[in-house]
C-alpha positions, 0 to 999 in steps of 0.5 A: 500500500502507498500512504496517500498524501490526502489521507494525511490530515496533520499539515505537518506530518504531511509536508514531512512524509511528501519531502520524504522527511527533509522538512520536520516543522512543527513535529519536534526533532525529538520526535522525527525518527519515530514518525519517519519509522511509524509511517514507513510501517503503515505504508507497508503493512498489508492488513490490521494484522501487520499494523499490529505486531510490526516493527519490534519496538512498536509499542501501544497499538490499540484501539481508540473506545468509542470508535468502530475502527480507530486505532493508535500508535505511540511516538513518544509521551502523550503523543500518538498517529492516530488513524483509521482502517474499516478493512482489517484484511488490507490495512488501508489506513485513512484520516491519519492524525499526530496528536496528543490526546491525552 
């Protein structure tokens, strides 16, 4: 699957997955090489499955309540890419957010 620019919905993290990285505004250096990491891993997974159990190091994945099929990672602290995927079997994320929801 290839990450499509308009399911980006942050600005910042939007502008930083089109340069391929080179422009880090408003994400904070600290930050940067879990989010490069964090979304090489939804462009690649193949269903919810992948999204789950990749990476090694991914921690917090989970289901956001409330929601039919929301789910989150962790980047650091409170901060989370937040996103959605109505078809397990594929892995199609959309509506991809960086927030801190806390």
């Amino acid at each position: 699957m290839i990450l499509k620019e308009s399911e980006i919905k942050h600005k910042d993290l939007r502008e930083f997955w089109v340069s391929g990285g080179r422009k880090t505004a408003g994400l904070g250096a600290d930050k940067v090489k879990r989010l490069r990491s964090l979304l090489v891993h939804l462009d690649s997974a193949r269903s919810l499955n992948d999204i789950a159990s990749g990476l090694g190091e991914l921690r917090e994945f989970h289901k956001l309540s409330g929601f039919d099929c929301r789910y989150a990672l962790s980047v650091t602290g409170n901060y989370r890419i937040t996103f959605n995927c109505e078809d397990a079997s594929t892995g199609v994320v959309t509506d991809i957010q960086y927030e801190d929801y806390h």
